[in-house]
Kinemage of the C-alpha trace (Angstrom):
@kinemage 1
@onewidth
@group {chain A} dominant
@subgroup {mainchain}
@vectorlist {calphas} color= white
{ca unk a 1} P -25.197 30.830 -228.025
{ca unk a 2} L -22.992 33.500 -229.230
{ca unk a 3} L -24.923 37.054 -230.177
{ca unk a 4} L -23.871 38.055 -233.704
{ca unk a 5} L -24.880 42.121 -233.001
{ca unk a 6} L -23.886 44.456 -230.050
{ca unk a 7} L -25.040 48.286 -229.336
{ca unk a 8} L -21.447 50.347 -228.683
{ca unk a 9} L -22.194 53.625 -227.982
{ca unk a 10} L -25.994 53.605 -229.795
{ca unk a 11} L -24.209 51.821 -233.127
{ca unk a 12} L -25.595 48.551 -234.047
{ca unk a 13} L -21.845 46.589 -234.330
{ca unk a 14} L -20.775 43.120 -235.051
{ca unk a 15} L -20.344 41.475 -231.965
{ca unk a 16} L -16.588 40.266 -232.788
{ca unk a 17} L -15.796 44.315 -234.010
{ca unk a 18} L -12.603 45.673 -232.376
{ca unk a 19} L -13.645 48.718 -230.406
{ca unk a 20} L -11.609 49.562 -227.157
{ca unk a 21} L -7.988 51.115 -227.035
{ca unk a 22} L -5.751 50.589 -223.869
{ca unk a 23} L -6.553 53.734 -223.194
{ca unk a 24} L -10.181 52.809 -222.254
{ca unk a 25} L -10.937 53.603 -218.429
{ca unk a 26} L -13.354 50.281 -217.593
{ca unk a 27} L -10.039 48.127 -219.134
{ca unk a 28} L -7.593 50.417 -216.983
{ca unk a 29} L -9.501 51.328 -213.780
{ca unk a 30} L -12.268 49.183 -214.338
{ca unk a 31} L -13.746 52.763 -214.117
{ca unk a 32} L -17.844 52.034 -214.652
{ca unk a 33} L -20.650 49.755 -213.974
{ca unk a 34} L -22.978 47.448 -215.487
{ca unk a 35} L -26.346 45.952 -215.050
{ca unk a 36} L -27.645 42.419 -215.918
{ca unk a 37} L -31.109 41.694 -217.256
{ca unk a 38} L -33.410 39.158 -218.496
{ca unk a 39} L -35.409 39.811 -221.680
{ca unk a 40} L -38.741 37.182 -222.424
{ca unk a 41} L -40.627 37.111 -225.343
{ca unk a 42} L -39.115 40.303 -227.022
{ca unk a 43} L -39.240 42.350 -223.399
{ca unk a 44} L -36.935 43.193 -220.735
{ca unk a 45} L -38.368 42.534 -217.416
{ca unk a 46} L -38.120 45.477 -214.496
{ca unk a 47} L -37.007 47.451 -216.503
{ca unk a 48} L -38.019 50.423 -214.414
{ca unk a 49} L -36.209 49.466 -211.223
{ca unk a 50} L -33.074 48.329 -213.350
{ca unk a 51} L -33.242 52.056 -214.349
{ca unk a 52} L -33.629 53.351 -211.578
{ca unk a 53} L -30.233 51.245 -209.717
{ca unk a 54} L -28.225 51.958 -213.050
{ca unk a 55} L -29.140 55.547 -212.619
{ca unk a 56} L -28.538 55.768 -208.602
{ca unk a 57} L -25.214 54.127 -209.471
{ca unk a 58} L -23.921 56.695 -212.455
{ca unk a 59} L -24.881 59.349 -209.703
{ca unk a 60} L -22.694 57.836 -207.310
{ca unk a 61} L -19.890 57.565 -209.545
{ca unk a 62} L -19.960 60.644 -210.986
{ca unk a 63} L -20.759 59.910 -214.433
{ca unk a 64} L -22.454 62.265 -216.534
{ca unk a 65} L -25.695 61.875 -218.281
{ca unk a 66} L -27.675 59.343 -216.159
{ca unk a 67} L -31.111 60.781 -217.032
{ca unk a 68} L -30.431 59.389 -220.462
{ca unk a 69} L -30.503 56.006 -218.982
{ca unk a 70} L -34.149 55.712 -217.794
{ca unk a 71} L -36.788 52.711 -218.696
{ca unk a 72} L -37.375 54.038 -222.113
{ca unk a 73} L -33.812 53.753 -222.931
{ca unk a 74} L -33.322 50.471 -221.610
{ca unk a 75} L -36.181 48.819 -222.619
{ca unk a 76} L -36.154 50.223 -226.432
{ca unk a 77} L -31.857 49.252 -226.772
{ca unk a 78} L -32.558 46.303 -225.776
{ca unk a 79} L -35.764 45.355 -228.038
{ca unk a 80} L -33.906 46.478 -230.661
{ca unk a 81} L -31.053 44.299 -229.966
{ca unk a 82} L -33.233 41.662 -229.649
{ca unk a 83} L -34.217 42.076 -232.993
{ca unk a 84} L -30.914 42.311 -234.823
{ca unk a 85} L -29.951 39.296 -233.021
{ca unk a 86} L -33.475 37.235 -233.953
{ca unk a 87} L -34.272 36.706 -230.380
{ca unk a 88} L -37.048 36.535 -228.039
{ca unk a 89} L -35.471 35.548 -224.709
{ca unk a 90} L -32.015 36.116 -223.142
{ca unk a 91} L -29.396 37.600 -221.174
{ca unk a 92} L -29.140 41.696 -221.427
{ca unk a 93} L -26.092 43.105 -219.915
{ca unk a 94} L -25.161 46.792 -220.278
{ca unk a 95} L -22.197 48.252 -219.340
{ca unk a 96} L -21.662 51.749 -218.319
{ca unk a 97} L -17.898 53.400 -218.520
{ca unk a 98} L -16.257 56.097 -218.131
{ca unk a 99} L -14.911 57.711 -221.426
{ca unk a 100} L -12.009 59.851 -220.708
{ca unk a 101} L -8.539 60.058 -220.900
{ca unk a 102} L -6.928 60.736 -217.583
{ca unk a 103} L -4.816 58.531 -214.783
{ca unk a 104} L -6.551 58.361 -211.582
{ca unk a 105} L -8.451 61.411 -211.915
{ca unk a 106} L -10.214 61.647 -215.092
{ca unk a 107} L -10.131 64.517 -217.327
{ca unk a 108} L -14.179 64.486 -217.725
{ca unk a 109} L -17.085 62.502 -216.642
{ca unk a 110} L -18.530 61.658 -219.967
{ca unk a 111} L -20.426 57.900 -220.229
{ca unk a 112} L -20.183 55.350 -222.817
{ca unk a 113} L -21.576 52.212 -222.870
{ca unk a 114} L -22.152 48.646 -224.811
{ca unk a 115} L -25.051 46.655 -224.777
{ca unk a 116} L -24.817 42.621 -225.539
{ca unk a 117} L -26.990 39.773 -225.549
{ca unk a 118} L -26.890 36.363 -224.917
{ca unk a 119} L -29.573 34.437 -226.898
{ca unk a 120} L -31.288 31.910 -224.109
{ca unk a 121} L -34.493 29.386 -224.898
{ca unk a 122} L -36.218 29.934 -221.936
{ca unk a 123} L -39.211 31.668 -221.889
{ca unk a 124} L -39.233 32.242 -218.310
{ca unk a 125} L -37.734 31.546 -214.937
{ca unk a 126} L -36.994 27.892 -213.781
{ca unk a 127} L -36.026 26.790 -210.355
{ca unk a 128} L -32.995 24.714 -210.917
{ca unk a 129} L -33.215 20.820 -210.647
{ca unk a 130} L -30.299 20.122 -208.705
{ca unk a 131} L -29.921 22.089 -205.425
{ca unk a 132} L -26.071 24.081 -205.648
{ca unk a 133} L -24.065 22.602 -203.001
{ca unk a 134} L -21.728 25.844 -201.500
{ca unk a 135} L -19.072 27.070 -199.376
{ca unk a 136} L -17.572 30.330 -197.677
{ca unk a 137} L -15.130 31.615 -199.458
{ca unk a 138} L -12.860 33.571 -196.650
{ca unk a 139} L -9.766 34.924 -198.547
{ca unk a 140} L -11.536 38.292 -199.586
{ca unk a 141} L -14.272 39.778 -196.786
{ca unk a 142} L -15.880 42.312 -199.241
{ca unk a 143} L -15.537 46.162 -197.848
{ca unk a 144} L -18.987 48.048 -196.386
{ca unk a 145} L -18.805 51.186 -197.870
{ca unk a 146} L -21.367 53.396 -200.231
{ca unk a 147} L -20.080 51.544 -203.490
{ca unk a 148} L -20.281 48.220 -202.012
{ca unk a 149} L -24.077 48.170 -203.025
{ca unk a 150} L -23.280 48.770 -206.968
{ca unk a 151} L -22.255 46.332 -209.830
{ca unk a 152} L -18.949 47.977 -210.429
{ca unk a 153} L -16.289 46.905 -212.973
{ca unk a 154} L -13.929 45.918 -210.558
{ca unk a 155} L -14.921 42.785 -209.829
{ca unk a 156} L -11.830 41.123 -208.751
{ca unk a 157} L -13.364 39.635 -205.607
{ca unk a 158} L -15.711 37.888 -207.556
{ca unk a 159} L -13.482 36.546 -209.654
{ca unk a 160} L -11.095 34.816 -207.041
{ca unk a 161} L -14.304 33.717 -205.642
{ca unk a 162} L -15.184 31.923 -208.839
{ca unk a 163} L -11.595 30.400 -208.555
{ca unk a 164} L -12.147 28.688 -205.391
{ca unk a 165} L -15.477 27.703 -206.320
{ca unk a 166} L -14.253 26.102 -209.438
{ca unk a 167} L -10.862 24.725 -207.506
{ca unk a 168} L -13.204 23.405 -204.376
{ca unk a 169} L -15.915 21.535 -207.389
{ca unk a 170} L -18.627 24.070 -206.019
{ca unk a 171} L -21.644 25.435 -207.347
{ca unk a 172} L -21.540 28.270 -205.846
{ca unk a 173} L -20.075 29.947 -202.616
{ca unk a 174} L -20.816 32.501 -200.137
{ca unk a 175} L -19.710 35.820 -199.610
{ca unk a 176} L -18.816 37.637 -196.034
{ca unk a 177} L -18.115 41.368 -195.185
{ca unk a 178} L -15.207 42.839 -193.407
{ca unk a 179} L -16.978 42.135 -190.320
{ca unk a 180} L -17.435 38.426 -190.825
{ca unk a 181} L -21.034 38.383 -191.629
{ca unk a 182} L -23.400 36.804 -194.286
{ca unk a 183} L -22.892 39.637 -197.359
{ca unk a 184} L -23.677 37.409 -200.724
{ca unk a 185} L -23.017 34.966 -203.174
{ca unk a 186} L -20.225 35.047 -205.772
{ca unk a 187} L -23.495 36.405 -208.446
{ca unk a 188} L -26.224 36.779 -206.114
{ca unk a 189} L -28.117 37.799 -203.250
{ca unk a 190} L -28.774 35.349 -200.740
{ca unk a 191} L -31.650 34.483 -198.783
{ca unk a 192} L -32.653 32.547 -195.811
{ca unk a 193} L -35.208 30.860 -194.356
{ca unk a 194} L -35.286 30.234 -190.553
{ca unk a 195} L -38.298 29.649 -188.098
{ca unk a 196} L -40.870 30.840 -190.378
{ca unk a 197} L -39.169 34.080 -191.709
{ca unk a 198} L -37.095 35.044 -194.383
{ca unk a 199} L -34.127 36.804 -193.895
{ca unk a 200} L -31.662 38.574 -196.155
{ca unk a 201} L -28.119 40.491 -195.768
{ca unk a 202} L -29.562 44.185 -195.240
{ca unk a 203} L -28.025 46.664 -197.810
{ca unk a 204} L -25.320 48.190 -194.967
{ca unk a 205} L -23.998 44.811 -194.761
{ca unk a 206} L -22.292 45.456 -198.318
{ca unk a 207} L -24.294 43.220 -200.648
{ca unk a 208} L -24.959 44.323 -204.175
{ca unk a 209} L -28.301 46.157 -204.462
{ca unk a 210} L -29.965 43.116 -206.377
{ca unk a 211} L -33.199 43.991 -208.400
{ca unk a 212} L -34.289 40.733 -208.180
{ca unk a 213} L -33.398 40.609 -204.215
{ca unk a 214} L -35.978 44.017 -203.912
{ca unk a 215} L -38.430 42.198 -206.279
{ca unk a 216} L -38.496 38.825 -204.032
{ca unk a 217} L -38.472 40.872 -201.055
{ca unk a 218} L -41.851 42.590 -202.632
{ca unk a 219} L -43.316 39.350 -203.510
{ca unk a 220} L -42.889 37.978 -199.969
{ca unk a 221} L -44.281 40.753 -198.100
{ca unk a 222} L -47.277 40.626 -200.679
{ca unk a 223} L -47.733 37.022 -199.519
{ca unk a 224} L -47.533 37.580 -196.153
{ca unk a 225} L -44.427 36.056 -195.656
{ca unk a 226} L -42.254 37.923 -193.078
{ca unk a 227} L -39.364 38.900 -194.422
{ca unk a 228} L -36.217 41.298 -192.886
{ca unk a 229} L -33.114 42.862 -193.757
{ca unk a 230} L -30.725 42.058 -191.236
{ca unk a 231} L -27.010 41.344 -190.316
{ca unk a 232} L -26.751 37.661 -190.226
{ca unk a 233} L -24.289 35.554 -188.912
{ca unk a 234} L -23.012 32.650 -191.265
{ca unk a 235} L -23.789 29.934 -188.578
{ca unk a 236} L -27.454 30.309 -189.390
{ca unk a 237} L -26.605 28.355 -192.149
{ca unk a 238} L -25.731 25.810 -190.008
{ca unk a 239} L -29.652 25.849 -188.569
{ca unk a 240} L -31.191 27.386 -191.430
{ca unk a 241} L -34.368 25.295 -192.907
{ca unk a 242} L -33.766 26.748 -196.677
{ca unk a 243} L -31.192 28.587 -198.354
{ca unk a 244} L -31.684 30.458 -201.820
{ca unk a 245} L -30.068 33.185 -204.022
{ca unk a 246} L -31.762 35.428 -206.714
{ca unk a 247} L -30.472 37.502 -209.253
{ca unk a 248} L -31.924 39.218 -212.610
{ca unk a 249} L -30.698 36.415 -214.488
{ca unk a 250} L -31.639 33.091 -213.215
{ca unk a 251} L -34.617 34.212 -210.967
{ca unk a 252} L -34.206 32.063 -207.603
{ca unk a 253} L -31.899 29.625 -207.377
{ca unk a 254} L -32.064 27.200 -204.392
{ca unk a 255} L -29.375 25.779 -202.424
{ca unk a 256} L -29.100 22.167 -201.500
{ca unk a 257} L -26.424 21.636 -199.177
{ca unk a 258} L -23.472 23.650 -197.046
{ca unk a 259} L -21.058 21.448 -195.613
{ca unk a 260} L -23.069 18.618 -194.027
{ca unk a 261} L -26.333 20.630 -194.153
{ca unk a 262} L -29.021 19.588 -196.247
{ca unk a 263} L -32.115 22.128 -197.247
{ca unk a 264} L -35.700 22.242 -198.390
{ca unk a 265} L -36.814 23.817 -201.161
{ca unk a 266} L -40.627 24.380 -200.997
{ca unk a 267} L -40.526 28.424 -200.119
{ca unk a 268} L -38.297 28.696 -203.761
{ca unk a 269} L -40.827 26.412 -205.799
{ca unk a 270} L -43.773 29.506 -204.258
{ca unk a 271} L -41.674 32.062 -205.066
{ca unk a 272} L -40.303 31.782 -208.255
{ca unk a 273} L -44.382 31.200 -209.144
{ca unk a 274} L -44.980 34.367 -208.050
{ca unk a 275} L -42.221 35.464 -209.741
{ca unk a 276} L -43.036 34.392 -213.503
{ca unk a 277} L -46.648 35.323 -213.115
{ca unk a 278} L -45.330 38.631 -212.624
């Protein structure tokens, strides 16, 4: 479904309108950051700790006027959003840029930002039917540094890693670091399980911070399920009982096969009920 209504810069626009120059920083540099979020019946979900990894990541980047970006913003943008685009449930994603002129160095630190949403029918999250069937994709180890952990604009990685998913007839495919372990998926986090615990790339491995990876990681330890962040090496996956990924979008996802490996799925279907009666 295409949204007929975006916010640009706290406007209510036509989603088709013409609105960036070539002079625009996220098109140059891809100079910003965005988040992706899930609204359900009229109300964006985690809203708070969406607010709080936006706002950790304008700080990091040196973009001005990240207090203005707390809960109340989010969640009242995107209700009204909602609204103008007669929908209940879908897809939020905001981006944050830069807006200044400047080469490398910009001339200020000023933010701007657009707002758009994807209309979905689902009122909440469903574990997929059919496991995703993935790879390792080696061309690009992603870098470990303090802005591996935010969803930047430059996102060129991800984008030759959709290439070889879509070239290979994946689903979906894993991610390593510069040090050749387990970092995440092409859009998610990743989780596994092995021996009775649940294990996930820690945060200095260079995975995204997920919101949904923190929330999952919460539920777990509220259900007494053991649960670490750790550097993992990808031959787990080799001996791994279950494999899943999470993100703000889809909820958990779970993983049915690497290479000749084949995985259960019965720690996903508990957890993503925990998850939606959240």
């Amino acid at each position: 479904m295409i949204p007929a209504f975006i916010n640009f810069n706290g406007e209510i626009l036509p989603a088709n309108t013409p609105l960036l120059t070539t002079a625009n920083r996220g098109f140059k540099y891809g100079d910003g950051l965005f988040e992706s979020m899930r609204m359900f019946k009229g109300e964006l979900k985690f809203a708070d700790l969406h607010a709080d990894r936006l706002q950790r990541g304008m700080k990091a980047l040196k973009i001005d006027g990240y207090s203005q970006m707390d809960a109340w913003f989010l969640k009242t943008k995107a209700e009204e959003l909602a609204i103008r685009n007669k929908a209940k449930h879908g897809r939020i994603r905001l981006t944050v840029y830069r807006d200044a002129e400047g080469l490398y160095t910009p001339t200020q630190n000023t933010l701007g930002y657009c707002m758009e949403l994807t209309p979905a029918d689902e009122p909440r999250y469903y574990l997929n039917n059919k496991g995703l069937i993935m790879d390792i994709f080696t061309d690009i180890p992603k870098p470990t540094n303090y802005l591996s952990n935010i969803k930047t604009c430059n996102s060129l990685t991800y984008v030759m890693a959709g290439i070889f998913k879509d070239q290979n007839k994946l689903d979906e495919v894993f991610l390593l670091n510069q040090n050749g372990f387990l970092c995440e998926a092409g859009s998610s986090n990743v989780f596994v399980w092995y021996d009775n615990h649940l294990y996930t790339p820690a945060l200095s491995e260079g995975c995204v911070e997920g919101v949904m990876r923190q929330v999952v990681i919460n539920i777990a330890r509220e259900n007494n399920i053991a649960v670490t962040e750790a550097q993992i090496n990808p031959d787990i996956l080799y001996e791994a009982d279950e494999v899943f990924l999470t993100n703000a979008s889809k909820g958990i996802q779970c993983v049915m096969g690497y290479g000749v490996k084949r995985y259960f799925n019965k720690l996903s279907k508990t957890l993503i009920d925990e998850l939606n009666k959240l």
